[in-house]
VEXDREN-2710 file (C-alpha; in Angstrom, 1 decimal):
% VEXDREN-2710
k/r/px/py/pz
1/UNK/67.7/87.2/105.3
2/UNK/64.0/88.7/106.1
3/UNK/65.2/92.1/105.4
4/UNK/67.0/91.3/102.9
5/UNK/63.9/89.6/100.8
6/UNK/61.0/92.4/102.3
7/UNK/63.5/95.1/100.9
8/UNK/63.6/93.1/97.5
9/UNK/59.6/92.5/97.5
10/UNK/59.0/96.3/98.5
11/UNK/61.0/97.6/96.0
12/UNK/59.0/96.0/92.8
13/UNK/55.9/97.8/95.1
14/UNK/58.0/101.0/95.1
15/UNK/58.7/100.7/91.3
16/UNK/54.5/100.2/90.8
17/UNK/53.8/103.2/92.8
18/UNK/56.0/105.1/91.1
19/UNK/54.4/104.5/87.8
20/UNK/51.0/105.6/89.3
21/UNK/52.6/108.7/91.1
22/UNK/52.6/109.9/87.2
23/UNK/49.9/108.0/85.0
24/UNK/47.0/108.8/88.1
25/UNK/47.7/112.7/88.4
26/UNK/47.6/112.6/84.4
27/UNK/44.5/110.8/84.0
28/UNK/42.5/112.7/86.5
29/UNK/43.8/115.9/85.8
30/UNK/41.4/117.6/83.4
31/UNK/38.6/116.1/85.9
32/UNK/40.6/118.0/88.6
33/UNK/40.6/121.2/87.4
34/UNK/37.2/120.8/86.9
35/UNK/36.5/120.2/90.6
36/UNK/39.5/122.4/92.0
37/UNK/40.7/125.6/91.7
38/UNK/44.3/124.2/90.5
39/UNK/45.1/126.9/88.8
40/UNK/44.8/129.7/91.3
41/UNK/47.7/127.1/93.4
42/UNK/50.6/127.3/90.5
43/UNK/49.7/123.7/89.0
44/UNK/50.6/123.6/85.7
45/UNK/49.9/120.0/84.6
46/UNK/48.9/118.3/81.1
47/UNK/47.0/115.0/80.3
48/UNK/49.6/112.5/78.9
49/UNK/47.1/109.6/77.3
50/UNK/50.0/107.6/75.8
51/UNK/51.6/107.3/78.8
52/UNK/48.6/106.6/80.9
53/UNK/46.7/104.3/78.8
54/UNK/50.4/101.9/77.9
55/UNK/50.0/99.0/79.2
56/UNK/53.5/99.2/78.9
57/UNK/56.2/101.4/80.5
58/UNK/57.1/104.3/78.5
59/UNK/59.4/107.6/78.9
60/UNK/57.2/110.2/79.4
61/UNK/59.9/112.1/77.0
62/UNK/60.2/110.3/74.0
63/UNK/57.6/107.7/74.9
64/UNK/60.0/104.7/73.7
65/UNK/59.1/101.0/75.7
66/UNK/61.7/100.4/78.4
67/UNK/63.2/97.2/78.6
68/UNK/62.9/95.3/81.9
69/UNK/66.3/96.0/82.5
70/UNK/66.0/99.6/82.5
71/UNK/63.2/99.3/85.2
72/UNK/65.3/97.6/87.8
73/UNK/64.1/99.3/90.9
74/UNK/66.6/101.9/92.4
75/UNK/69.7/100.2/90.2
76/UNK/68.5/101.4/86.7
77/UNK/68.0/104.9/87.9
78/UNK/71.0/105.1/89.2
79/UNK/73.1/103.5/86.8
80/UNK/71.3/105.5/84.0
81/UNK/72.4/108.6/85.7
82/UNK/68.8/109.7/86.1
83/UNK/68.4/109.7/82.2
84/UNK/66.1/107.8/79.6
85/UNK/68.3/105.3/78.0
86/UNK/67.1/106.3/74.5
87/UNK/66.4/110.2/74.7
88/UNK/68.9/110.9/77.4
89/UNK/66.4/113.1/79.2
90/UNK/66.5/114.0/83.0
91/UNK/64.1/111.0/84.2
92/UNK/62.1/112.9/87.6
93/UNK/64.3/111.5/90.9
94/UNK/60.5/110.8/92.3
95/UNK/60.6/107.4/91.2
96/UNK/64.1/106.3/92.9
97/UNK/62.6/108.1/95.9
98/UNK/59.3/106.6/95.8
99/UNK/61.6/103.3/95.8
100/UNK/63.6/104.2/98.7
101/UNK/60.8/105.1/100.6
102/UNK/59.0/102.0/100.1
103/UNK/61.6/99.8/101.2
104/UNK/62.3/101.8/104.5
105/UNK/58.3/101.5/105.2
106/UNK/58.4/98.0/104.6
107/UNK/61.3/97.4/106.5
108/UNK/60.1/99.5/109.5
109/UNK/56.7/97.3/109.5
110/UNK/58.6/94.3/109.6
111/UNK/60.9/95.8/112.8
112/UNK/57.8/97.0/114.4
113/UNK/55.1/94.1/113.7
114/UNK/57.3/91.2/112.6
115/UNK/56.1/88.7/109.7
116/UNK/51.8/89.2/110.8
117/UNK/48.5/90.3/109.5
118/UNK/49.2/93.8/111.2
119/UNK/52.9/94.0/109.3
120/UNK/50.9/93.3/105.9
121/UNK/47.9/95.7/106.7
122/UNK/50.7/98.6/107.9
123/UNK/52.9/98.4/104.7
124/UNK/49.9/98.6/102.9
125/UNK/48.8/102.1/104.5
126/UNK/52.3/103.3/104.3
127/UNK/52.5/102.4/100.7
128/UNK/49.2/104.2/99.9
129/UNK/50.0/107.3/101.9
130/UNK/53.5/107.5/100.0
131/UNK/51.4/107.2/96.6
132/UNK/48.9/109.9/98.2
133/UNK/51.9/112.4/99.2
134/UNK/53.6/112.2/95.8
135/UNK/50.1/113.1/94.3
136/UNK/49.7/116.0/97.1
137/UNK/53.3/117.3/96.2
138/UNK/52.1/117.5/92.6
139/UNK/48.8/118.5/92.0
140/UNK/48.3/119.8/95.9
141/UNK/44.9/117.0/95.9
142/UNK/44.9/113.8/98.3
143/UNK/42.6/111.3/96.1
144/UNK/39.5/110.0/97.7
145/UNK/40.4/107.0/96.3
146/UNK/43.0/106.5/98.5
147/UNK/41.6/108.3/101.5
148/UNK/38.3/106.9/102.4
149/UNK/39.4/103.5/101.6
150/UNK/41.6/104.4/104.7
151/UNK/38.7/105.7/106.4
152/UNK/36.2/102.7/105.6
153/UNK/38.2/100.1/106.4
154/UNK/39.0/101.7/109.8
155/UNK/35.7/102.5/110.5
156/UNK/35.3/99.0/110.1
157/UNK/38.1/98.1/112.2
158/UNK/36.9/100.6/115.2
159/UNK/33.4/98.2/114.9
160/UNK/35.3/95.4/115.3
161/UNK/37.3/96.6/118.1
162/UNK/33.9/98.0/119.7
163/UNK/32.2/94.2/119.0
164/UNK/35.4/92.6/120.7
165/UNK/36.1/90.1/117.7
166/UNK/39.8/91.1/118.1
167/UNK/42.6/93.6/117.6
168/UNK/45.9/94.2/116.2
169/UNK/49.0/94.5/118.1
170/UNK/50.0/98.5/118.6
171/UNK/51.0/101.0/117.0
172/UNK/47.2/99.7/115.9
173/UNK/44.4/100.9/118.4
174/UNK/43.5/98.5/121.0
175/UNK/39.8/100.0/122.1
176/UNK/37.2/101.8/120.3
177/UNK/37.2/105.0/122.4
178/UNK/40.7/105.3/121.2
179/UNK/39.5/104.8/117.5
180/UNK/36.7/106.6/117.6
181/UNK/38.1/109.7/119.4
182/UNK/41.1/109.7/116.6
183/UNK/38.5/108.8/113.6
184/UNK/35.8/111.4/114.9
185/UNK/36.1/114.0/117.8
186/UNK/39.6/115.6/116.3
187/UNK/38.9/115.5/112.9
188/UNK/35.2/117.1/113.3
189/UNK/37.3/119.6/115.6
190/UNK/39.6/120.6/112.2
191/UNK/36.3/120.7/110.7
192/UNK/34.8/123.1/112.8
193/UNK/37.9/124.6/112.8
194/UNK/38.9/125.2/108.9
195/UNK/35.0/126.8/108.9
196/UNK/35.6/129.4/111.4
197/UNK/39.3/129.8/109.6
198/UNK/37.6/130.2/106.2
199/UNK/34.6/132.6/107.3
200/UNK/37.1/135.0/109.3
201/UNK/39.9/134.5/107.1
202/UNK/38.5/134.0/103.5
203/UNK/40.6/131.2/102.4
204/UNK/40.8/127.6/103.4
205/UNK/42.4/126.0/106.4
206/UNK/42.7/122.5/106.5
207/UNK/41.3/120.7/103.2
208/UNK/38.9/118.2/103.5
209/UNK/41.5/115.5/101.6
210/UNK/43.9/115.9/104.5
211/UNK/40.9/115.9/107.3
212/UNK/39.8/112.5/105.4
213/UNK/43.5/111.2/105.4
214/UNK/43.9/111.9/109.3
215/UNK/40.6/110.4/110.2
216/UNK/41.7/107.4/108.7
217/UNK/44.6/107.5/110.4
218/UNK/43.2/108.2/113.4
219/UNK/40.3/104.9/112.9
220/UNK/42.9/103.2/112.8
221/UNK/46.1/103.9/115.1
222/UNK/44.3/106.1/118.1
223/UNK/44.3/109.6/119.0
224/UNK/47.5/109.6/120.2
225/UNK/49.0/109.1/116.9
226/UNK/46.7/111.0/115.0
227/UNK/47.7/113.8/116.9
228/UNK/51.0/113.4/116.9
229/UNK/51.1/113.1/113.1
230/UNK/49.0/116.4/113.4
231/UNK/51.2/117.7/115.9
232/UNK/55.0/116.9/114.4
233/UNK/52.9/117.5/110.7
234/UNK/52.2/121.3/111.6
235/UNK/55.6/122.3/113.0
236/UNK/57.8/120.5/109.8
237/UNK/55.3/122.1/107.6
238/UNK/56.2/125.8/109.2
239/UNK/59.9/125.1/109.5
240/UNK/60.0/123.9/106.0
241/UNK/58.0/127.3/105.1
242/UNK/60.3/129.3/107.0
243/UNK/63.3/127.6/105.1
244/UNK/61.3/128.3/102.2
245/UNK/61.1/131.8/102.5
246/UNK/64.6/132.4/103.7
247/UNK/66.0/130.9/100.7
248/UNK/63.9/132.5/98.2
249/UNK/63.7/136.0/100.2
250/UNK/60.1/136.3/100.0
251/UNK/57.5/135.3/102.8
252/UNK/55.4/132.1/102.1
253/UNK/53.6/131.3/105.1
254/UNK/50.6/132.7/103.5
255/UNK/50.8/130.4/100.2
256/UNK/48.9/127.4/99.5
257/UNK/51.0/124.3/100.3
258/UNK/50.5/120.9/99.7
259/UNK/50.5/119.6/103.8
260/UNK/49.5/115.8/103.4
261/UNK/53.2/114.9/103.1
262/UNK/53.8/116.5/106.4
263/UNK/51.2/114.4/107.9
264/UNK/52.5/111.4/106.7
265/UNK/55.8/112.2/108.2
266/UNK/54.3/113.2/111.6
267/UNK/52.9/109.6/111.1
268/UNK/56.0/108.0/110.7
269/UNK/58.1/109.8/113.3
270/UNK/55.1/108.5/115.5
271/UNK/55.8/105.2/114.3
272/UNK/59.1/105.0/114.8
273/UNK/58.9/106.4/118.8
274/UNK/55.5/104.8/119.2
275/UNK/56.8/102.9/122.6
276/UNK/58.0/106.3/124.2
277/UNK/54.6/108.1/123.3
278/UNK/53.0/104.3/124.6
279/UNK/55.4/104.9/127.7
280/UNK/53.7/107.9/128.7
281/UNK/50.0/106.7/129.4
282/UNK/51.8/103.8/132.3
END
């Protein structure tokens, strides 16, 4: 019954983020290109005002209200065929998948930390790192204003951890050194790193969005899984390119790609092995 209601609860979270996964890229974009060199990556993405500023939910088609019923999360999508109910255009599946992948973070919180503060705090970092990869797949930017949230309040958590005024149960770090090794040391080593990349190379390693987005991680879960999520991150990333450039007979390990995503699934594979990686410290 406790899956059944998380998986009901997650989903209206699910069917929030994916309103934002559209109305923040096309708020911010102008801004964006302003500050990034969008262009030169293949993004080819307008400001949509009506959409954006609606305090109602609209088809980004023919920008007709949708009825509560056609907002059901996962159902409607999928009873609609993937269509707008009025204009019968192709609705984008990244809202049935943003769903989806909400409930299966919320669920896997719940298996891992049970009904706690830690459970809460997790599904809430999941949720914002699904909003932050659907952005990243997009517009190839991971928003500060999801990332150093992330990093603040871990910085904040590593203090408390250092002060011994408690912890959260793993996959959470449970010392300071942990923290602060996975918050500082390896993501001033990408640092140092993307430098030397960009001065011998001439274009950019890691970006400073994804650097932000691991520290975070790394404040708050450990080294360990920061570098597994690195780790796991960096090999899907190449297989996926390799796939890539099978399928479309052309090489692509040399393009820009958007690589947060693939952190945030090194992350979960972490989190879902996290007591064999544990296992291997004893």
């Amino acid at each position: 019954m406790d899956y059944i209601i998380i998986a009901i609860f997650s989903s209206l979270v699910g069917s929030y983020l994916g309103s934002l996964s559209y109305r923040i890229p096309r708020k911010y974009i102008e801004q964006w290109y302003d500050e990034e060199d969008l262009g030169e990556l293949g993004v080819n993405l307008q400001a949509d005002p009506t959409v954006v500023e609606s305090k109602w939910s609209l088809c980004p088609q023919c920008k007709q209200r949708l009825k509560w019923f056609h907002l059901i999360p996962v159902l409607s999508w999928t009873l609609l065929g993937g269509r707008c109910a009025y204009c019968k255009s192709r609705i984008s599946p990244r809202y049935i998948i943003i769903e989806l992948l909400t409930i299966l973070s919320a669920l896997l919180s719940y298996y891992i930390l049970g009904f706690s503060v830690g459970f809460f705090l997790l599904f809430i970092i999941l949720s914002g790192m699904i909003l932050a990869s659907s952005i990243d797949i997009e517009c190839f930017i991971l928003p500060d204003f999801i990332t150093l949230p992330l990093l603040g309040f871990g910085s904040v958590y590593t203090l408390i951890l250092f002060l011994k005024a408690g912890y959260l149960e793993a996959p959470f770090s449970q010392t300071w050194i942990n923290s602060f090794f996975g918050g500082v040391l390896l993501p001033l080593f990408l640092i140092i790193f993307s430098w030397l990349f960009t001065k011998i190379r001439g274009k950019e390693g890691f970006g400073m969005g994804d650097i932000k987005l691991l520290s975070g991680l790394g404040f708050w879960f450990g080294f360990q899984a920061v570098l597994i999520a690195l780790t796991v991150g960096s090999v899907a990333a190449i297989l996926n390119a390799l796939i890539l450039s099978a399928a479309r007979g052309r090489q692509i390990l040399s393009s820009y790609f958007p690589f947060g995503p693939f952190i945030v699934l090194g992350f979960v594979i972490y989190l879902i092995f996290f007591p064999a990686f544990l296992s291997l410290n004893h």
